[in-house]
Structure formats: structure tokens, C-alpha cells
C-alpha positions in Angstrom: 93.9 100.7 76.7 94.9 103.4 78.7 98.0 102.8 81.9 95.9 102.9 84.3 95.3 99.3 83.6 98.2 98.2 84.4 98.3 99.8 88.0 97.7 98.5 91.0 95.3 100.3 91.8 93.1 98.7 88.8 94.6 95.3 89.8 93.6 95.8 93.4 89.6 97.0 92.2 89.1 94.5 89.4 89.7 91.8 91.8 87.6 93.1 94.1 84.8 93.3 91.6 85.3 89.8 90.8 85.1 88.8 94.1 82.0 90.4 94.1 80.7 89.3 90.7 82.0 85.9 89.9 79.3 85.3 87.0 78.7 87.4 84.2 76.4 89.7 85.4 74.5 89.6 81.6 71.2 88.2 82.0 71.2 84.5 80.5 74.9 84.3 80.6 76.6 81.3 83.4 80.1 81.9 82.4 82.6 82.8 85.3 83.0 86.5 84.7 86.9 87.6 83.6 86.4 91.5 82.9 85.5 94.3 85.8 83.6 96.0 83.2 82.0 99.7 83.8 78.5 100.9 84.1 78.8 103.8 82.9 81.9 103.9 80.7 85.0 106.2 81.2 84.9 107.5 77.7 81.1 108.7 79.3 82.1 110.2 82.6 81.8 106.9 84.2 84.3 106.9 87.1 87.0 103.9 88.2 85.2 103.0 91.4 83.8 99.7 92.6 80.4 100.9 92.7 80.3 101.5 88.4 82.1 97.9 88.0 80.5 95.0 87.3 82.0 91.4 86.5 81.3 90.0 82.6 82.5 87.2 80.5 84.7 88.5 77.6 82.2 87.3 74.9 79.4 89.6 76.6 82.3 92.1 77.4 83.1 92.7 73.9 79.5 92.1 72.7 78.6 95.6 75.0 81.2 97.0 73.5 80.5 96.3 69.7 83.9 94.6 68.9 84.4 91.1 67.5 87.4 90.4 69.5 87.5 86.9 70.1 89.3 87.1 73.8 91.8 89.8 75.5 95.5 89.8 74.4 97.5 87.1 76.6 94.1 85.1 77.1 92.5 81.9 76.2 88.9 82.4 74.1 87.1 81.8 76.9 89.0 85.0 78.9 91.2 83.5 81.1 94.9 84.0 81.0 97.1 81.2 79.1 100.1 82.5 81.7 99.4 81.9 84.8 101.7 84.5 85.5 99.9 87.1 84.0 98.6 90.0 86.3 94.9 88.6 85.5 95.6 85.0 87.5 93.2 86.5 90.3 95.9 86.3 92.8 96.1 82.1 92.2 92.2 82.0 93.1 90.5 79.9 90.8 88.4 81.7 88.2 85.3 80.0 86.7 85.2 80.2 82.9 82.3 78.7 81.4 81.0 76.7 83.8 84.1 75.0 84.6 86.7 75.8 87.6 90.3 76.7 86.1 93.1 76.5 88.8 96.0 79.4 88.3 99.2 78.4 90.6 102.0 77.5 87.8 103.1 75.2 86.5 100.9 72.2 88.5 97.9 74.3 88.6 
């Protein structure tokens, strides 16, 4: 994983993608989408705008990728952060994983 990241800047654009893509965008596939994954990949020329990002589960994330990784470091199997700290909470919006609603916010949820 490169620092980019970890910026803002990624924050600020994978948020936006998931506002735009709350479901896996992988035909069949209902889960709440957790990854702004890209079109065309960077390691491919693909660039870091919103227009090559598209929201994905992490089991169809890392099934496009060829990697058996079970879930994202800092993340529950099902993609969503176990701290609700974590840059990933989505800004304390709720994030759909699997079907279900899980509410970020601390502590209380």
C-alpha cells in the first residue's frame, strides 16, 4: 500500500465514492461496499480520480485482485473497521456490510 492512502486526499475521494456506490458494484453481490476500488488499476495507468473508482465488498475486492485475504488489516471479515476510530468509519455514517446496517460513533454506536 502505497502513502497516498493514508492522505486526505484518498480519505476525502474514497468517501465520496462510497457515497456514490454504497453496494458492491459486482454483479450478484448485495453487500454494503467498503473498498473505493479502481477501474483501471494504478499499477495500469489508471488514475486516483472519482471517475476510475468504484465501491466493492472486500470479498469481491480481493477476489479482482487474486488474493485470499480474508478482510483489510484493522477490519472485521466482512470489511468494516473493528475501531470505530479508524480513518475508514465513513465519517460516523453508517456503512452497510452484508445486508445489515453497522452504526460507527464510539463506543454506543
Amino acid at each position: 500500500m502505497t502513502r497516498f492512502y493514508g492522505t486526505a486526499e484518498w480519505r476525502r475521494l474514497r468517501a465520496a465514492c462510497l457515497a456514490r456506490f454504497p453496494v458492491c458494484v459486482t454483479e450478484g453481490c448485495n453487500n454494503g461496499a467498503v473498498v473505493a476500488d479502481h477501474v483501471i488499476p494504478r499499477s495500469m495507468g489508471g488514475s486516483d480520480s472519482l471517475s476510475n473508482l468504484v465501491g466493492r465488498c472486500i470479498t469481491c475486492h480481493n477476489r479482482r485482485r487474486g488474493t485470499d485475504e480474508p478482510k483489510l488489516p484493522g477490519c472485521n471479515a466482512d470489511g468494516t473497521p473493528r475501531d470505530w476510530s479508524h480513518w475508514w468509519k465513513n465519517d460516523g455514517k453508517s456503512l452497510r456490510a452484508g445486508g445489515a446496517t453497522v452504526r460507527g460513533g464510539g463506543k454506543n454506536g
